[in-house]
N, C-alpha and C positions, 0 to 999 in steps of 0.2 A: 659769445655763443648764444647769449639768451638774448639778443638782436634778433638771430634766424628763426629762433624759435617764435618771437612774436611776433615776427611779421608773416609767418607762417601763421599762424593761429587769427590773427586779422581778417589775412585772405581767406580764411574756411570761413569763419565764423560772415563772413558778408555773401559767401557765397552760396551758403545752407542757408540764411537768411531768403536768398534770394529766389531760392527754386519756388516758380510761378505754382504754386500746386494747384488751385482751383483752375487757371488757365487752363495747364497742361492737362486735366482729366477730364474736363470741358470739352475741350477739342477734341481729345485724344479719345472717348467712349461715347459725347454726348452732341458732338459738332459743334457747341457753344462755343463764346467766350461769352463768360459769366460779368465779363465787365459792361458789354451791351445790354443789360438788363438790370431790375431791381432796381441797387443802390447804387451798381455802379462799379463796386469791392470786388478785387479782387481774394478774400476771405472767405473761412470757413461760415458767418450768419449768410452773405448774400448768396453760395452755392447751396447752404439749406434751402434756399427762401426762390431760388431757381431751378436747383436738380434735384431736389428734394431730401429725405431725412440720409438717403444709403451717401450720395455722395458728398453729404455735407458733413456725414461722421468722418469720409475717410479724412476730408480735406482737415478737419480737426485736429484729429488724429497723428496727421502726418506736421501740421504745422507747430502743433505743441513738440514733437518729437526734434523741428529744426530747431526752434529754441533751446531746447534743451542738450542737444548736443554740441551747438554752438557756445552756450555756457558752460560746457565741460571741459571743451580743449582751453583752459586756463592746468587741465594737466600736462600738456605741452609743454608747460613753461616751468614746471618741476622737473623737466629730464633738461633744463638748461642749468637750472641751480635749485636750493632750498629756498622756498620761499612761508614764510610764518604764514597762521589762520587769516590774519588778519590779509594783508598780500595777497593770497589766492584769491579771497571771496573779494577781493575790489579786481583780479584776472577775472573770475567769473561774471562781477558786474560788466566788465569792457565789453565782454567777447558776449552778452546777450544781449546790451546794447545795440552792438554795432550787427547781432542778426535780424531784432528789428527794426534794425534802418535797411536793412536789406530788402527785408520782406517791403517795407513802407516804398520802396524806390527799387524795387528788382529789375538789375541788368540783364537779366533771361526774359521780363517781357514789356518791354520800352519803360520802364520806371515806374509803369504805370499799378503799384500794389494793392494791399489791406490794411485793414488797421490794427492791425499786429495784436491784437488782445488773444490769440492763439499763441502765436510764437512768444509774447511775455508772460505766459502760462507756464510754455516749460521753461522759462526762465527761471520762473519764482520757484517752479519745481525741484529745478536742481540744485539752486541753490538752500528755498527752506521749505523743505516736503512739509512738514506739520502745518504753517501758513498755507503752503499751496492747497492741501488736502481741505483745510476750512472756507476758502476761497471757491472750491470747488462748488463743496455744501451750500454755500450760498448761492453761489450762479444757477444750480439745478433744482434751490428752495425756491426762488422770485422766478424759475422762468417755467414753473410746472405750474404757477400759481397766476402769473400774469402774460405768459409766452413772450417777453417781449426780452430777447436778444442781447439788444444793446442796454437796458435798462438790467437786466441781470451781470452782463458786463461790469457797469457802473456801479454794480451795487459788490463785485466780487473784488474790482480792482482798489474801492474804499476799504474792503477789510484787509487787504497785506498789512499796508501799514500801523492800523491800529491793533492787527492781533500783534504786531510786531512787538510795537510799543506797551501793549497795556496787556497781554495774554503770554508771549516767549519772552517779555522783558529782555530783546534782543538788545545790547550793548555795543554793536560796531556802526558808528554813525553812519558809515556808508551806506548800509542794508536802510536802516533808515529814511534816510536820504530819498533813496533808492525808490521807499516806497511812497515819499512824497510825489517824488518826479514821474512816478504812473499815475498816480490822482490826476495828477496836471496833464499828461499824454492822453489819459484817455479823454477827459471834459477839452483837448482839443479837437482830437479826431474825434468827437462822436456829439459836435456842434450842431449839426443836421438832425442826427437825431433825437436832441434833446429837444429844439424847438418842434418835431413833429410829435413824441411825446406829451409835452405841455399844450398842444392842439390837440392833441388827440389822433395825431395823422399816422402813429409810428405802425408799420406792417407788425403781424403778430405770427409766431412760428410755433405750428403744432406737429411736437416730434415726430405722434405718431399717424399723422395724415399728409396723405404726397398731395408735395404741392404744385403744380404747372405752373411756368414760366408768363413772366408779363411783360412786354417791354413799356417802358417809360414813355 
């Protein structure tokens, strides 16, 4: 039985990944697709840095929220059987996972996504609020201070792992793990703009000032 239940929990979990949000609100209020412009990203920084602060919260908003429910239905797989602490939170690593490969490659808008640092927000959320909550604190310390996005990003996705380690003295290798393998997802998806960064080239995003649209 706990077959149907995870292969149920698969298919959500990639499919809540998948929901295009910045696409679909783009189009749907603003006539954009937010992919012709900016960076490119289908993500909540490029829809700030295109539609400005109102529709770059929701987009945030709503993508942390995919992540996060996609890492929950690992409760799906307790109405198949008991599964220990340890079991569940490597359910919850699967199923947030595979919603950021969703969002990375969404079936709803030709594959073409973001770089998921929203939807592995509510990842880390659901799985470790205390991390998540400090990760927060950082992303909105460096980005009140420097506006720069993806450089707050970088700096919130380096602390999971070390509050992990050195501050929850988290003991399940997988969490762990876990948060090496963000270190390393984000320094690859955010290649572009580290080198513009280090030039000096990288856009900068001021919350409280609307920004107009540029194309490339």
């Amino acid at each position: 039985m706990i077959s149907i239940y995870l292969v149920i929990a698969v298919l959500l979990a990639y499919l809540f990944g998948s929901i295009p949000t910045a696409v679909w609100l783009g189009q749907a209020f603003y006539g954009v697709d937010v992919r012709e412009y900016g960076s490119g990203n289908a993500g909540a920084t490029n829809t700030f840095r295109v539609l400005g602060p109102r529709a770059g919260s929701i987009v945030m908003f709503v993508d942390i929220f995919k992540g996060w429910t996609a890492t929950n239905l690992a409760y799906l797989i307790e109405l198949g059987q008991n599964t220990s602490d340890v079991q569940f939170v490597n359910f919850q690593l699967a199923f947030g996972v595979i919603a950021v490969i969703g969002h990375l490659f969404p079936v709803f808008a030709g594959f073409r996504g973001g770089k998921g640092v929203a939807t592995l927000f509510g990842m880390i959320l659901a799985i470790h609020t205390p991390a998540a909550l400090l990760c927060v604190s950082v992303f909105i310390v460096i980005l009140l201070t420097t506006h720069y996005v993806s450089l707050s990003s970088l700096a919130a996705g380096f602390t999971f792992p070390f509050s992990l380690a050195f501050i929850f003295k988290t003991t399940i290798p997988s969490v762990l793990l876990y948060g090496i393998a963000i270190c390393t997802l984000l320094l690859i998806t955010h290649q572009k703009n580290i080198e513009r960064l280090l030039k000096g080239h990288e856009s900068k995003i001021y919350l409280f000032k609307k920004k107009t649209k540029e194309k490339e």
